[in-house]
N, C-alpha and C positions, 0 to 999 in steps of 0.2 A: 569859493568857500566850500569846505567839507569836512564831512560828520569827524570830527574829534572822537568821541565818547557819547553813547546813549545810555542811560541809565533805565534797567525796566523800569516798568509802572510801577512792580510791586516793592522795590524798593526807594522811588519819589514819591508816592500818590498821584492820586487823579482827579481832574474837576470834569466835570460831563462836557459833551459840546454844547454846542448853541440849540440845539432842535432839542435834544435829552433836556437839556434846562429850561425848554421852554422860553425862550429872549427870542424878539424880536429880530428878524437880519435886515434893519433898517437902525435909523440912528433915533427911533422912538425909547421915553422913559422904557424902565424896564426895570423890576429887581430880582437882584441877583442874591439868593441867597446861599446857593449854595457855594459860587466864589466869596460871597461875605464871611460864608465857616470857614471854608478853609486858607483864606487869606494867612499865612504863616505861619501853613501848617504842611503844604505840601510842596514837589522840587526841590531845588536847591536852591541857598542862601548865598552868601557873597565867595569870593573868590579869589585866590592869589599864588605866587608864583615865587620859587625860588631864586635867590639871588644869582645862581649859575644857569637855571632856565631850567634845569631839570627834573625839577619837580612839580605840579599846579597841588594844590590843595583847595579843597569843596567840603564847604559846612553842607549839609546833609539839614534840610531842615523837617522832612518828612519824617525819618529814622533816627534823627539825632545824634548821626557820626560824622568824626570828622574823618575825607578820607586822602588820602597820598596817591596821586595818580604819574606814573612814566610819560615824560613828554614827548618820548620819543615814537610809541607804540600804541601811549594811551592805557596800559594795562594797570590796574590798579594793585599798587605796592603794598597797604592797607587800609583798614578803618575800624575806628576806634569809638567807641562809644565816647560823645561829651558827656562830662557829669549831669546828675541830676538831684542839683540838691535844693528844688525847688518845694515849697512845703508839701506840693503834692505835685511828684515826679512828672505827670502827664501835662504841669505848664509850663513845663520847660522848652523856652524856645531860645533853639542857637541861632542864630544870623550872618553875626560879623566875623570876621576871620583878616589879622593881618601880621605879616612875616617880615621879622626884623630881627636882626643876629643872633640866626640860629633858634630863634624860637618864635612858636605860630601862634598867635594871640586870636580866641575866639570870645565872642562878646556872644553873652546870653538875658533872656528876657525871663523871670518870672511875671509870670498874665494874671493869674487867677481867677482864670476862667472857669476850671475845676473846683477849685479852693472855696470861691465867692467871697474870698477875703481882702479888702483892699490892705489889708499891713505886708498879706503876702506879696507886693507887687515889688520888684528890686529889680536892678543889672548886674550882674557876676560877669567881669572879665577872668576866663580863663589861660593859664599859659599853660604847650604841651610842647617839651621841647625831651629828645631822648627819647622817643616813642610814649611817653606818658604825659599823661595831667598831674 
């Protein structure tokens, strides 16, 4: 196996190690809080693949783009901001992501985490086909 594509930190996010977090390196209780915050908030979200192999596409769940990556080189062709038209921008979580003729279907969460609203909570499936949403 070998490195496809790294994505810096600064545009996945980061969760600390084990010693930074302060956890246990035994299989003793332990909480994690700061994997608790950023559970689906940082990395990347699901994944998928052009029907000629040429393409992978990656929900970005950290940055919240979707991006276009060369499967032959790896380099990235682009990335697109997914909308945000969660009542308040910052709970907008992308995830899912699936490509089916000619167009890449991204599934998103409003949380309301920020909001503190539960009416705000919904899913928006997006479609981005032709370089847009």
């Amino acid at each position: 196996m070998e490195n496809f594509l790294t994505f810096p930190e600064d545009e996945v996010g980061t969760v600390g190690n084990d010693e930074n977090r302060s956890l246990p390196d035994n299989t003793d209780p332990s909480a994690d809080l700061e994997g608790f915050l950023k559970t689906g908030m940082v990395g990347i979200g699901d994944i998928d693949i052009s029907p000629d192999g040429k393409i992978l596409y990656v929900v970005n769940v950290y940055n919240r783009k979707l991006y276009s990556i060369n499967t032959e080189d790896g380099s990235v062709l682009s990335s697109v901001d997914i909308p945000r038209e969660c009542s308040d921008e910052n709970d907008t979580r992308p995830f899912a992501l699936k490509y089916n003729d000619d167009t890449v279907y991204v599934g998103v969460t409003c949380t309301e985490y920020n909001s503190q609203d539960v009416n705000d909570l919904k899913a928006i499936i997006y479609s981005y086909k032709d370089e847009s949403f």
